[in-house]
C-alpha positions in Angstrom: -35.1 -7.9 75.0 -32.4 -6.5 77.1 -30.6 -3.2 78.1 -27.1 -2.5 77.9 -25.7 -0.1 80.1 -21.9 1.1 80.3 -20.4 2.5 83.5 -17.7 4.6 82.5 -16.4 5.4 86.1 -16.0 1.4 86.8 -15.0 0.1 82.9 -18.1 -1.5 83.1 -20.6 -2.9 80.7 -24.1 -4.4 82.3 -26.4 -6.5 80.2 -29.8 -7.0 82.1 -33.3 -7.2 81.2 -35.0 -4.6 79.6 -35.2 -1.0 81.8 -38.8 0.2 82.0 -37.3 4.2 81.3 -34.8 5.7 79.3 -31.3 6.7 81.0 -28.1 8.2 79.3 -25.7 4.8 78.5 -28.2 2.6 78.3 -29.0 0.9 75.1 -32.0 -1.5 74.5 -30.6 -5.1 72.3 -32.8 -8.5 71.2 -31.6 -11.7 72.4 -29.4 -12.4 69.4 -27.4 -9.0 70.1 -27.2 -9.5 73.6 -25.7 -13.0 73.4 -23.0 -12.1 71.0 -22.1 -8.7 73.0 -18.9 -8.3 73.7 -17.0 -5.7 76.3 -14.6 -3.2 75.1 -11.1 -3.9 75.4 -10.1 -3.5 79.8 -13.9 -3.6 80.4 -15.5 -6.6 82.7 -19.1 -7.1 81.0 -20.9 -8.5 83.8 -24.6 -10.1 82.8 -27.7 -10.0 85.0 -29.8 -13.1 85.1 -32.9 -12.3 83.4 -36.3 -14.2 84.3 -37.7 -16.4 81.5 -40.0 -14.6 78.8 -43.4 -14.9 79.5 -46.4 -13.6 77.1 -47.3 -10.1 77.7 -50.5 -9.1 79.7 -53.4 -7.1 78.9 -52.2 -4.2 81.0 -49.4 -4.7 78.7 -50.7 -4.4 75.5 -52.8 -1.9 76.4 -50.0 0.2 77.5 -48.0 -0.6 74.1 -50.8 1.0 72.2 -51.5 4.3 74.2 -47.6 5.2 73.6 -48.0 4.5 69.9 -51.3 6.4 69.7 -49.1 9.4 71.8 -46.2 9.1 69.6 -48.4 10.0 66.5 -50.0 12.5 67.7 -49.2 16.1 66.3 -47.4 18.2 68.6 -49.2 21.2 69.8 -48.5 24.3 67.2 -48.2 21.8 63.7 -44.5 21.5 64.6 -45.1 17.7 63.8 -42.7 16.3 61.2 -43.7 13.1 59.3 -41.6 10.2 60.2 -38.9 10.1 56.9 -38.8 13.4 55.9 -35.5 15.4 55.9 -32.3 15.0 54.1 -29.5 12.6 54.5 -26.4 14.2 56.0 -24.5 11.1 57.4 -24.4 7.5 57.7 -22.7 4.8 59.7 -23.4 1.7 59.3 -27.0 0.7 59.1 -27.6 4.4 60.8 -28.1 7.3 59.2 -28.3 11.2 60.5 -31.3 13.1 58.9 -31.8 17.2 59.1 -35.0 18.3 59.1 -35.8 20.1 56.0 -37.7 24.3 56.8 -41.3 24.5 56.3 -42.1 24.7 52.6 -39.4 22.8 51.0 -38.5 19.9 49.5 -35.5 17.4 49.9 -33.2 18.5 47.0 -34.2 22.0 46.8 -32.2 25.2 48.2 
């Protein structure tokens, strides 16, 4: 895995291994992305050297699952929506835009 992150100030694009946090610009890719990536037209695409995969540790794994067991949790008031729900309102590509539908209704219903 790496991170992609464009400098707009500099026409910059930076592919590097993958950043432990979020940041605006920054976009996570698998190898096979990463190796075809290509900069945008007057952009330099400059390419960190990333250290050789090794198996993930305990610490880890056990770090993987506390996020997944946060993600799933309900939010505090019931405000939780199950992942899937909502209608369709856009798509590009292999993307698509969902709205959450109100309490109480279906998709397809007014």
């Amino acid at each position: 895995m790496f991170t992609l992150t464009y400098v707009y100030r500099d026409s910059t694009a930076v592919l590097g291994p993958l950043a432990t946090y979020a940041e605006p610009h920054c976009y996570d890719l698998c190898a096979e992305h990463s190796e075809r990536l290509t900069a945008p037209m007057g952009w330099e695409l400059v390419r960190l050297p990333v250290e050789e995969e090794t198996e993930p540790s305990a610490d880890d794994l056990e770090a993987l699952a506390d996020a997944v067991r946060e993600a799933a949790r309900p939010a505090p008031g019931g405000t939780h929506e199950p992942v899937g729900q909502g209608t369709e309102v856009g798509r590009r590509g292999h993307l698509r835009v969902l709205r959450s539908e109100p309490a109480g209704t279906q998709p397809g219903q007014e």
